[in-house]
DOKE-962296 format. One record per residue (C-alpha): residue number from 1; residue in three letters; z, x, y. Coordinates in nm, 2 decimals, decimal comma. Each point is the difference from the previous one (the first is absolute). Example, Ala and Ser with C-alpha at 12.3 -4.5 7.8 and 13.67 -1.06 7.14 Angstrom:
REM residues 2
@n:1 res:Ala up:0,78 east:1,23 north:-0,45
@n:2 res:Ser up:-0,07 east:0,14 north:0,34
END
This chain:
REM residues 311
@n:1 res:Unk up:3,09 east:-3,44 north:0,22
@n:2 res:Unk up:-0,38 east:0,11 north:0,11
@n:3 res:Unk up:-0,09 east:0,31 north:0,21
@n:4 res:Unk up:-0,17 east:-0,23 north:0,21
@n:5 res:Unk up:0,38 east:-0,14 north:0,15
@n:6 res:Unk up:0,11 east:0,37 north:-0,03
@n:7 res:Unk up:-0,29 east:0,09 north:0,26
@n:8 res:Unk up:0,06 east:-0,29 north:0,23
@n:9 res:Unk up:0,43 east:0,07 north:0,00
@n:10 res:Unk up:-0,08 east:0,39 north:0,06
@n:11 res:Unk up:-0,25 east:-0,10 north:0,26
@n:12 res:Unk up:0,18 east:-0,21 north:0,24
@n:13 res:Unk up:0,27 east:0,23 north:-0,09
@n:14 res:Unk up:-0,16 east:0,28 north:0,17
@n:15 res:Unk up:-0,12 east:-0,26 north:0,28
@n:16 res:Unk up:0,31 east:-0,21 north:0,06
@n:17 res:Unk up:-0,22 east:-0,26 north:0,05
@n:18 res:Unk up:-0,17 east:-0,28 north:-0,20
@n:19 res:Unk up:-0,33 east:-0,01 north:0,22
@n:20 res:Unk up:-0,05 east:0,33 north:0,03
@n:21 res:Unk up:0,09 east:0,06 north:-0,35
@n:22 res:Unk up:-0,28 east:-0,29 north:-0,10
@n:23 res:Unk up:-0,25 east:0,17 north:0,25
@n:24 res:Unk up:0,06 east:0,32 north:-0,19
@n:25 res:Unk up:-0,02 east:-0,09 north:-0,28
@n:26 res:Unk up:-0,36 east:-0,22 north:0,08
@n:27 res:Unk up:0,15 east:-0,40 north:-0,14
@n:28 res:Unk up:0,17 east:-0,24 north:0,19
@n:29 res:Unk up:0,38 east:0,00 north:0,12
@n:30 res:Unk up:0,07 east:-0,29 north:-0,22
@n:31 res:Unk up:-0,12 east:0,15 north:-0,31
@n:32 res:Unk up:0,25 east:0,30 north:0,11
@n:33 res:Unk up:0,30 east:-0,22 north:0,08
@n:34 res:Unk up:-0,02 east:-0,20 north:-0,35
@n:35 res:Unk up:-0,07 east:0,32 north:-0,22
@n:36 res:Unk up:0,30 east:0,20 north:0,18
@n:37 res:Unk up:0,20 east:-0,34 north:-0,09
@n:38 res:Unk up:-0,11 east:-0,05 north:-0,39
@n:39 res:Unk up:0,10 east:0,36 north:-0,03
@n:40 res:Unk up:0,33 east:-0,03 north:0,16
@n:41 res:Unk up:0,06 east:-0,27 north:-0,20
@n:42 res:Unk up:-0,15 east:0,18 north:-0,32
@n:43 res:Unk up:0,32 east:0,25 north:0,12
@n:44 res:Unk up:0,25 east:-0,24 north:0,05
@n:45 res:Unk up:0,07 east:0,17 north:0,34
@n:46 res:Unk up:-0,15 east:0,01 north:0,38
@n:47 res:Unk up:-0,17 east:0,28 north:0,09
@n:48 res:Unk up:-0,03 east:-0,08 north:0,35
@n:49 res:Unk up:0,20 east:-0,15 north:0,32
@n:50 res:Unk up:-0,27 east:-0,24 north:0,21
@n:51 res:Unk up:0,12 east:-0,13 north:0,35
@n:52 res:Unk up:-0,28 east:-0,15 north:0,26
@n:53 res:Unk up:0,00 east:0,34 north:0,14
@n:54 res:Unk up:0,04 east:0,27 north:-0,28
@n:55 res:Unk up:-0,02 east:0,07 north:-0,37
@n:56 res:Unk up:0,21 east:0,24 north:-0,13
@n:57 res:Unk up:0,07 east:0,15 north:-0,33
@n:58 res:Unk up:0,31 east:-0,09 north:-0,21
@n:59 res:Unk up:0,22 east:0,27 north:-0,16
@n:60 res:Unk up:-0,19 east:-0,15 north:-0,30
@n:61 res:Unk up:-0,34 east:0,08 north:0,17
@n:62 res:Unk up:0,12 east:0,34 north:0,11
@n:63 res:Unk up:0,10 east:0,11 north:-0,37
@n:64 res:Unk up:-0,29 east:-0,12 north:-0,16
@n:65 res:Unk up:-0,26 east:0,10 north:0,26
@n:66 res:Unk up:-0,07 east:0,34 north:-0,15
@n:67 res:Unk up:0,00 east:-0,09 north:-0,35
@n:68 res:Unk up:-0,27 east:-0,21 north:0,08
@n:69 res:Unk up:-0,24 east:0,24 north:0,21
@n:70 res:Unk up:0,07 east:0,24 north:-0,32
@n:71 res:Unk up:-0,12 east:-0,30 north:-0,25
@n:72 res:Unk up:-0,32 east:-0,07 north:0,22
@n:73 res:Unk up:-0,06 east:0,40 north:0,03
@n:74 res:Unk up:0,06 east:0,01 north:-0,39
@n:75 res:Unk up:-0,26 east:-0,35 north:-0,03
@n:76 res:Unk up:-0,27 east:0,18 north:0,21
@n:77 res:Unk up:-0,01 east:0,31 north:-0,17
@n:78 res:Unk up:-0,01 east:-0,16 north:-0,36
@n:79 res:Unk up:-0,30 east:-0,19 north:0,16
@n:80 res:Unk up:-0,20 east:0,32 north:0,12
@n:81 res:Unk up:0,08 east:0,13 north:-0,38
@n:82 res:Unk up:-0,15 east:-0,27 north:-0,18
@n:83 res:Unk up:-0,32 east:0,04 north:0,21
@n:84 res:Unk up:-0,06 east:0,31 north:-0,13
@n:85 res:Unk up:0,10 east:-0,02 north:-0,32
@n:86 res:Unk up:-0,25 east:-0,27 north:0,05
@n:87 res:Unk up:-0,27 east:0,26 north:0,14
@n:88 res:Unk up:0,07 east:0,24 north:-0,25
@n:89 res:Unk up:-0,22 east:0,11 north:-0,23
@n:90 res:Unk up:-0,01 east:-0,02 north:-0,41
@n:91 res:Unk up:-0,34 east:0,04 north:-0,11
@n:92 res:Unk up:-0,14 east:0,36 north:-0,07
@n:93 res:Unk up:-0,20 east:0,25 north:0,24
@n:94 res:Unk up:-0,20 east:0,32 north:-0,10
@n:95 res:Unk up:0,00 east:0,30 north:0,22
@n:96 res:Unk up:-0,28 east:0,24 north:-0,03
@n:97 res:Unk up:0,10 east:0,37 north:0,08
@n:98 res:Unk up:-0,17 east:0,29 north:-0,01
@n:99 res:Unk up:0,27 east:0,24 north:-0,02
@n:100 res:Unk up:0,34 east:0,02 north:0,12
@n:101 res:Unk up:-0,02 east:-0,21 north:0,29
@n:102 res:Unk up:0,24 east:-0,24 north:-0,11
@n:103 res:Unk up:0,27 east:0,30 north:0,02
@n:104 res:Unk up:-0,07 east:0,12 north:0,38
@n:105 res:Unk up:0,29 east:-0,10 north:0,20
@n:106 res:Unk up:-0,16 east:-0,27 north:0,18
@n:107 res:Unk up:-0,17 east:-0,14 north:-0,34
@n:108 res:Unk up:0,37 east:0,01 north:-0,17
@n:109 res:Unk up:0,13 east:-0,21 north:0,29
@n:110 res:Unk up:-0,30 east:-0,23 north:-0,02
@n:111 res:Unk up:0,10 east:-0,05 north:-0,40
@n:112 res:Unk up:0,34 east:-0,03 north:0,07
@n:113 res:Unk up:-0,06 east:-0,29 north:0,29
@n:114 res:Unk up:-0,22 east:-0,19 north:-0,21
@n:115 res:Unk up:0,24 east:0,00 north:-0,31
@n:116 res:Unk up:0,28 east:-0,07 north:0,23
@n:117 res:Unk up:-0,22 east:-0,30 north:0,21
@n:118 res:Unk up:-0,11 east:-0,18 north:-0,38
@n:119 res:Unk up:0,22 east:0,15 north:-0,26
@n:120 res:Unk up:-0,18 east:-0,22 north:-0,27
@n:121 res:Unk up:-0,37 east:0,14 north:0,07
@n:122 res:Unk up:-0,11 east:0,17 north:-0,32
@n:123 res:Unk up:-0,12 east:0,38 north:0,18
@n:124 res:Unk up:-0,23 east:0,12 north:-0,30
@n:125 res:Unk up:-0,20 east:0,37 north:0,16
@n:126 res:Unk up:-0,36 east:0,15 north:-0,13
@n:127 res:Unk up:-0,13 east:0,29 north:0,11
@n:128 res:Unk up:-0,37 east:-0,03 north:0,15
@n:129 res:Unk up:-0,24 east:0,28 north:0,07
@n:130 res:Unk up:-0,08 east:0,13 north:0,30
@n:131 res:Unk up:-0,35 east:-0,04 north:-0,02
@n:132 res:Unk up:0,06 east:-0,38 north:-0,10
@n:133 res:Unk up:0,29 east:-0,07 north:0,15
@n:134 res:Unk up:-0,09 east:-0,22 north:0,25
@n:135 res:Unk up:-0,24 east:-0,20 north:-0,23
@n:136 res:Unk up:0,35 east:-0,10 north:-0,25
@n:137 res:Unk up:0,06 east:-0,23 north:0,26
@n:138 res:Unk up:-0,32 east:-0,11 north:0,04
@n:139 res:Unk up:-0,07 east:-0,12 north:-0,34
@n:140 res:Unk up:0,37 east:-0,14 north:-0,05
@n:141 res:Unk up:0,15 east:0,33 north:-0,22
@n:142 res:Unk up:0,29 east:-0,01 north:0,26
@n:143 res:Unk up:0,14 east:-0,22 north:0,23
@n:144 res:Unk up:0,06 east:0,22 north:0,29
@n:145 res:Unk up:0,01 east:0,39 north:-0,03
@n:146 res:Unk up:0,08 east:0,35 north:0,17
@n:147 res:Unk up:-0,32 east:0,12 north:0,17
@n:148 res:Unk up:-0,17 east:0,29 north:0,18
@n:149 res:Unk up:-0,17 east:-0,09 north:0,32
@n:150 res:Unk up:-0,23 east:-0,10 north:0,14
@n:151 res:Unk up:-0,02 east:-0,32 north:-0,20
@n:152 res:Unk up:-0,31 east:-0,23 north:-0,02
@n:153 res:Unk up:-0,01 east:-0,32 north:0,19
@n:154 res:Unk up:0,08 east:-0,21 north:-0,33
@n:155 res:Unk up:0,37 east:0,12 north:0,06
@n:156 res:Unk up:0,28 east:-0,05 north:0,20
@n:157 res:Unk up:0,26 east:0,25 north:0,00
@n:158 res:Unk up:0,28 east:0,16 north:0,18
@n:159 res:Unk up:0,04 east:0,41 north:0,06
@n:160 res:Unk up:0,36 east:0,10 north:-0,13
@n:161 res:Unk up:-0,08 east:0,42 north:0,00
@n:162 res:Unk up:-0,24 east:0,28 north:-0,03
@n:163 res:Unk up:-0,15 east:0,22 north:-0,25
@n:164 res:Unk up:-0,11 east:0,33 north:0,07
@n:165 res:Unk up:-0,38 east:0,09 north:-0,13
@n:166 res:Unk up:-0,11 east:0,28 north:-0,15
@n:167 res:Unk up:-0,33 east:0,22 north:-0,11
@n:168 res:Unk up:-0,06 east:0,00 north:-0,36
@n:169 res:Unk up:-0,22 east:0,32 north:-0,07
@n:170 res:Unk up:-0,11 east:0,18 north:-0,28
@n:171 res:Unk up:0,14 east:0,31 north:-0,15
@n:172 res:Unk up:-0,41 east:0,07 north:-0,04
@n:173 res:Unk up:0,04 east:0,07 north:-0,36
@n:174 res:Unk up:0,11 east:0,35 north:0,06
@n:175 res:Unk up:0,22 east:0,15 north:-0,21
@n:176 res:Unk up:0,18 east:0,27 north:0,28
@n:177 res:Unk up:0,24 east:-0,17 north:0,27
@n:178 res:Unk up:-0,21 east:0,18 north:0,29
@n:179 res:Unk up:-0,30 east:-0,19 north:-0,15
@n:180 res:Unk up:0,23 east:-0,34 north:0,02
@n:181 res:Unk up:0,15 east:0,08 north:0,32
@n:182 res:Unk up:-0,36 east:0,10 north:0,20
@n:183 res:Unk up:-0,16 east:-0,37 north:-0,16
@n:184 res:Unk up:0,28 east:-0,17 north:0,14
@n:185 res:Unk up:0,01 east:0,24 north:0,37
@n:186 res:Unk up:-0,38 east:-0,14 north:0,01
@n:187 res:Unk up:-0,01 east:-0,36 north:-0,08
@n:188 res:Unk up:0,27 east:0,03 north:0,27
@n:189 res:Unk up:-0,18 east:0,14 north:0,27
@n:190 res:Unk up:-0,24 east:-0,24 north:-0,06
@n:191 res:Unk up:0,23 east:-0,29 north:0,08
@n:192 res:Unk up:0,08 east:0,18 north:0,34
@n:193 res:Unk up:-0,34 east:-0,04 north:0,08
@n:194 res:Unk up:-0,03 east:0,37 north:-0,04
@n:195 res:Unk up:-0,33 east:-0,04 north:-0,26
@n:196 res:Unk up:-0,31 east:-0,10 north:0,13
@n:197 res:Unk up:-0,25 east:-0,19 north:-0,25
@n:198 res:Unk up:-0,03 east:0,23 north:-0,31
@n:199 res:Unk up:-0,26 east:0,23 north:0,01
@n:200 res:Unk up:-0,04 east:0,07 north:-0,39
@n:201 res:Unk up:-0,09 east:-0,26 north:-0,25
@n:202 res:Unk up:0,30 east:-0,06 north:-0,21
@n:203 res:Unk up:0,25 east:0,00 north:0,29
@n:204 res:Unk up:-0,03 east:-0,36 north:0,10
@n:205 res:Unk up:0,04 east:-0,10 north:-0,32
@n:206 res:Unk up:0,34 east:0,21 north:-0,04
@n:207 res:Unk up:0,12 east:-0,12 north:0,35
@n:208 res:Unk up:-0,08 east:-0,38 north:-0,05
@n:209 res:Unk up:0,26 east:-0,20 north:0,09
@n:210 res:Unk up:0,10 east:-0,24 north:-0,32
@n:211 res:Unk up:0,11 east:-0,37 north:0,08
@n:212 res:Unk up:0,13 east:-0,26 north:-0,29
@n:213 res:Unk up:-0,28 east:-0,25 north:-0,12
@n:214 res:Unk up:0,17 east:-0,29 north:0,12
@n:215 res:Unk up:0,10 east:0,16 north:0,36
@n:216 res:Unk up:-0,33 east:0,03 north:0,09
@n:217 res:Unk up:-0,02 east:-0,18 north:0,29
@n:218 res:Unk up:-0,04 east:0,09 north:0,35
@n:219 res:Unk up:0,33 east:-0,03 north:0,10
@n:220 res:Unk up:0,15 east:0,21 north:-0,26
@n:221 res:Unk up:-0,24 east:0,26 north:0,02
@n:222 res:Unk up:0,07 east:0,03 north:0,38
@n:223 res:Unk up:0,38 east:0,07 north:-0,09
@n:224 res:Unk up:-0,05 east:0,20 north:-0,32
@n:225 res:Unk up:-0,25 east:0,21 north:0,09
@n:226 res:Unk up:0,14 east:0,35 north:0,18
@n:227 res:Unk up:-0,10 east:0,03 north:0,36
@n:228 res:Unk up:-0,27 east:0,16 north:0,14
@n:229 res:Unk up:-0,18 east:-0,01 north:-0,33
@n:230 res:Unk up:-0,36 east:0,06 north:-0,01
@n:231 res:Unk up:-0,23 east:-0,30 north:-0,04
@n:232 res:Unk up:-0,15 east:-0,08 north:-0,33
@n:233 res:Unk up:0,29 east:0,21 north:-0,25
@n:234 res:Unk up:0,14 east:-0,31 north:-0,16
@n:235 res:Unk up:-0,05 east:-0,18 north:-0,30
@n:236 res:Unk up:0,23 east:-0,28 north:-0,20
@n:237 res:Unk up:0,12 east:0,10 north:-0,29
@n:238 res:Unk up:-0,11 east:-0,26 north:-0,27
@n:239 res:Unk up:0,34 east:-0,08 north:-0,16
@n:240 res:Unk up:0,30 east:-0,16 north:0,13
@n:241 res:Unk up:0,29 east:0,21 north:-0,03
@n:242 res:Unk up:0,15 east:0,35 north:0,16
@n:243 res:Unk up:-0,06 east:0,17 north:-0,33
@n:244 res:Unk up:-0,32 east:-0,04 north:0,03
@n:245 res:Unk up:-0,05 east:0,12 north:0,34
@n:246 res:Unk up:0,22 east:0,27 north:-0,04
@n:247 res:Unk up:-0,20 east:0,13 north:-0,25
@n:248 res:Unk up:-0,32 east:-0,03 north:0,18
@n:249 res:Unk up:0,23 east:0,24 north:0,20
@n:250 res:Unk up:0,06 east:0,27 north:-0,25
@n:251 res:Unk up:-0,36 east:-0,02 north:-0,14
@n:252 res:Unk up:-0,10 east:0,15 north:0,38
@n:253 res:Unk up:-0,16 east:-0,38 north:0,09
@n:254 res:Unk up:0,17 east:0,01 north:0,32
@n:255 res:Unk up:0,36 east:-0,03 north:0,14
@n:256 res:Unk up:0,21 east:-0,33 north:0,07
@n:257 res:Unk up:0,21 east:-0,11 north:0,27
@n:258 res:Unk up:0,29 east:-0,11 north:-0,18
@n:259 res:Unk up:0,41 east:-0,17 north:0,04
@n:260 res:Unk up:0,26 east:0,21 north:-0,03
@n:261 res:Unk up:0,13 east:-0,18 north:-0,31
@n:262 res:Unk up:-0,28 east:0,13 north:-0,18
@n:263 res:Unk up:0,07 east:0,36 north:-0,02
@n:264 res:Unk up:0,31 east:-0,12 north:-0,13
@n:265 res:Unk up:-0,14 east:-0,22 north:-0,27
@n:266 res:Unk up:-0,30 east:0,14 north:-0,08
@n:267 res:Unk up:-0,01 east:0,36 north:-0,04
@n:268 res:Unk up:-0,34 east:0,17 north:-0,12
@n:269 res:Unk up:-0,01 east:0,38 north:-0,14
@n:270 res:Unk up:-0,32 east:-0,02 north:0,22
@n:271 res:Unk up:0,10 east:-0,18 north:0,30
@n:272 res:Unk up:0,21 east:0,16 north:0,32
@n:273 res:Unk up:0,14 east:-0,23 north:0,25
@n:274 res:Unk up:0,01 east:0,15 north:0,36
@n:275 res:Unk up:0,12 east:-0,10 north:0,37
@n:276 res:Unk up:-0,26 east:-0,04 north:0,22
@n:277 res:Unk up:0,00 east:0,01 north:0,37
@n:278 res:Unk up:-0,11 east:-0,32 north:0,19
@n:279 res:Unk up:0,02 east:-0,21 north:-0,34
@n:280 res:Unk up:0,22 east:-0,26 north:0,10
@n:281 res:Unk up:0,22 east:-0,22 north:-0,20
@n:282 res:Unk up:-0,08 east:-0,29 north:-0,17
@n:283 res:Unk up:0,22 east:-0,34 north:0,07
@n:284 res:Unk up:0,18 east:-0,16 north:-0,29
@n:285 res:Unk up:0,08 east:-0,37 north:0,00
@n:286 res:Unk up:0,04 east:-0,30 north:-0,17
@n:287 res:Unk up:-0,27 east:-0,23 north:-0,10
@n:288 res:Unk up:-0,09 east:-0,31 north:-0,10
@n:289 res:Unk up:-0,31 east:-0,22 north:0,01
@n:290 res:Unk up:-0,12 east:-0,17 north:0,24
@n:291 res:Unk up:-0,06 east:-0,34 north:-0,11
@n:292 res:Unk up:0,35 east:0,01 north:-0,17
@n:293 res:Unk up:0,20 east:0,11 north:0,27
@n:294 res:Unk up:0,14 east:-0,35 north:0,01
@n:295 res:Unk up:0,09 east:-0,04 north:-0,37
@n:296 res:Unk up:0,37 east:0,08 north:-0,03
@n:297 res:Unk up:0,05 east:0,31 north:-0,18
@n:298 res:Unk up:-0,24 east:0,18 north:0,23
@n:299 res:Unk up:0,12 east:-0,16 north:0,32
@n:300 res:Unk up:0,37 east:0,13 north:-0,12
@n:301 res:Unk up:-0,12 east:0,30 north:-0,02
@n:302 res:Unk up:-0,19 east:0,01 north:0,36
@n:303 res:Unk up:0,26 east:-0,13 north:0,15
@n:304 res:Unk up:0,29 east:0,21 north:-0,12
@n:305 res:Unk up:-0,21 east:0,34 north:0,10
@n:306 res:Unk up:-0,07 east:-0,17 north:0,34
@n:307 res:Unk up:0,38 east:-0,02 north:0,07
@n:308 res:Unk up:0,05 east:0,34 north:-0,06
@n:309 res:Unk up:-0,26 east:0,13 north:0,17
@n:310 res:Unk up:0,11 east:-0,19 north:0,31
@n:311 res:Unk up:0,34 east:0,15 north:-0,01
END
C-alpha cells in the first residue's frame, strides 16, 4: 500500500467524483481510476459504488475513510519533522555577552527558542568588554553576541531591550561624604548643561568625559557622550576595558557615561554612579557580523530574535 493510493481514495472520496478528484489532485482521471483500483484490490474489498451517473462510497469506503485522512495527516506531519530535524543545527556557536543580558526576560526567551529550534547546537558563552565588545565579533572571538547600541555598520543586529545609562563620577579623592556627594552634585550639573566651559585650569581636565580606546569613533562618542557637554572635554582612554576607564574616573580624569550593568559589576571605592536627567537609554541587541549573517549559526540566531520581535 503507498500514501500515494491513500491520497487519491481520500480524494475522490471527499469529491465523489473521479474527474474532479484527478483535477484536484493535478494528474489525469486514469491515473486516479487505476490507483483507487490496485488499492482496492491490495484490500481485497471495493471501496466504491460507480454507475454512469454517480460514485458512491461503500460501507467499506465509509469505515475506512477516516483512518485514512488520520494516516495522511500522521504522513504529513512526519514529513514537516524530518525537515527540520534536517535544518537543525549541530555544530557549535559562541555568544559574546557583556553582562547579564542573556538573563533579561527577552534574552531568556531568545536562549530558550534557539535551544528548542536546534537542540544539537553546542551554545558555548564569553563575556566581552564593553569597550571591545563590538570588535569580538569583528575579529571572529564570537559568533554573534549581546550588544549596546548603536552598532557600527560592519554588524547586523536585532534590538531585544534597553539598558538604562548612568554617570560614573568621582568621589574626588575626599575623604568626608559632603566632599563625595558635592563632586558628584557638580559633574551632574554639568551634564544638565548647567556648567559653562570651565573657567579654572584643572577643571576641564576633571570634567572630561572618558570613552573606551576602541569606541572611539564618531558614532559612539555621539551616544556616550552626556548631552549638552561642552566642546573639546573628551579624551579616549588608552586601554580597552571598563577598569581602566573607571579608574581614569576615580583618579579625577573625568566622568563616563556608563550601562547600568556596570555599577553592578564593577564597583570602585572611588567611583559613584548617578541618574541623570535627559541621559537616555542605551538599546541592547543581538549581533552578528555582517558578512556572516548568512553562515548558519548566525543566521539561527538572527532569525529566531526576529520572530520574537515580530510578535
Amino acid at each position: 500500500m503507498e500514501l500515494r493510493q491513500l491520497e487519491y481514495f481520500v480524494a475522490v472520496a471527499e469529491e465523489l467524483h473521479f474527474s474532479r478528484a484527478a483535477e484536484r489532485l493535478h494528474v489525469a482521471q486514469p491515473s486516479v481510476s487505476e490507483q483507487v483500483r490496485a488499492l482496492e484490490r491490495e484490500l481485497g474489498l471495493p471501496l466504491f459504488e460507480r454507475t454512469s451517473r454517480a460514485v458512491m462510497l461503500t460501507a467499506a469506503g465509509r469505515d475506512l475513510l477516516p483512518l485514512a485522512v488520520e494516516l495522511l495527516k500522521g504522513a504529513a506531519e512526519l514529513k514537516v519533522h524530518a525537515q527540520q530535524t534536517a535544518r537543525r543545527l549541530a555544530g557549535r556557536v559562541r555568544i559574546g555577552f557583556l553582562a547579564d543580558e542573556y538573563m533579561t526576560p527577552m534574552g531568556q526567551e531568545l536562549m530558550a527558542s534557539v535551544r528548542r529550534a536546534h537542540p544539537r547546537l553546542d551554545i558555548e558563552f564569553l563575556q566581552v568588554d564593553f569597550a571591545d565588545h563590538h570588535r569580538a565579533l569583528e575579529d571572529g572571538r564570537v559568533d554573534v553576541a549581546f550588544v549596546m547600541g548603536p552598532v557600527p555598520r560592519t554588524l547586523v543586529s536585532i534590538q531585544l531591550a534597553s539598558s538604562e545609562r548612568l554617570l560614573a563620577v568621582s568621589r574626588a579623592g575626599s575623604e568626608s561624604s559632603a566632599g563625595a556627594a558635592l563632586e558628584a552634585r557638580s559633574a551632574v550639573s554639568s551634564v544638565e548643561g548647567a556648567l559653562d566651559e570651565p573657567s579654572v585650569e584643572g577643571d576641564a581636565e576633571a570634567q572630561a568625559v572618558v570613552l573606551p580606546n576602541q569606541m572611539s569613533a564618531s558614532a559612539w562618542r555621539r551616544e556616550w557622550i552626556p548631552p549638552r557637554w561642552p566642546s573639546g572635554h573628551v579624551f579616549v582612554v588608552g586601554e580597552s576595558r571598563m577598569e581602566a576607564m573607571l579608574a581614569a574616573v576615580g583618579a579625577q580624569r573625568g566622568v563616563a557615561v556608563v550601562p547600568e550593568y556596570v555599577s553592578r559589576y564593577y564597583p570602585q571605592p572611588g567611583v559613584v554612579f548617578r541618574q541623570v536627567p535627559g541621559l537616555g537609554p542605551c538599546s541592547v541587541e543581538i549581533a552578528g557580523l555582517r558578512s556572516r549573517q548568512t553562515e548558519p549559526e548566525v543566521a539561527a540566531f538572527l532569525d529566531v530574535a526576529r520572530g520574537l520581535t515580530r510578535v
